[in-house]
N, C-alpha and C positions, 0 to 999 in steps of 0.2 A: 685584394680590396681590403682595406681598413675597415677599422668598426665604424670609424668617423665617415670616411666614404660613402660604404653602404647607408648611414643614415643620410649622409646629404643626397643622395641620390635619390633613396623613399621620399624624402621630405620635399624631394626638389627645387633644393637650394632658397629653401626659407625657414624661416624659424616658426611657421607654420607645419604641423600634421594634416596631410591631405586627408578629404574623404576616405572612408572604406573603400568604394570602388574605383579610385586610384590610385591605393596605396599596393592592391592586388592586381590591378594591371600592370604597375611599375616592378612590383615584385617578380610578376610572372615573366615582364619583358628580359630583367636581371639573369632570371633563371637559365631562359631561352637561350640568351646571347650567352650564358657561362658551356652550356651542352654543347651550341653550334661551335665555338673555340676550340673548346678538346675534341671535335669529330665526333662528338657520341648522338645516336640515334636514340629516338624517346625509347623504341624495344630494350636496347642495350641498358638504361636506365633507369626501367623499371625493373628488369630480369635481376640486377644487384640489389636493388633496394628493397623491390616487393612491392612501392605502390603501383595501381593500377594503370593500365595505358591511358583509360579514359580523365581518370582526375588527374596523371601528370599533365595532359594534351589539356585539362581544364585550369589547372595553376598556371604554366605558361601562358593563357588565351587571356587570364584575370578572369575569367569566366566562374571561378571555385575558391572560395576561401582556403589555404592553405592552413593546416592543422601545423601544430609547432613540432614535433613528432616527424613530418614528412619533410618540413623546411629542414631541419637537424639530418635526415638521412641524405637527403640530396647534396646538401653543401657537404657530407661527411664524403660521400663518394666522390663529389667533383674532388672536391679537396684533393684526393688520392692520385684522382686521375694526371 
């Protein structure tokens, strides 16, 4: 996914910036659907990165504001993956 991408995707395709609480549910969906792709289980995902099982299962949900620190480990690891 492109940089361009990824933003029209958060933004959802307007030139508008969503709420907060959609902009974390859209993120958290991104996320979800990047793990479920490569096969990796949230255990598998935390055990490499170190975040917690409860706040990654709350980034995926939008349920958790995601810290930039955790967004940078997860896409570093997907990346990899």
């Amino acid at each position: 996914m492109t940089n361009q991408d990824f933003y029209t995707t958060l933004t959802i395709g307007t030139d508008l910036i969503p709420s907060e609480d959609i902009y974390y549910k859209k993120l958290g969906a991104i996320l979800y659907e990047m793990r479920i792709k490569q096969g990796l289980t949230i255990t598998q995902v935390c055990y490499a990165t170190g975040i917690k099982t409860d706040d990654l299962y709350g980034y995926e949900n939008g349920a958790q504001k995601i810290p930039v620190y955790d967004l940078l480990l997860l896409l570093s690891f997907m990346e990899q993956e």
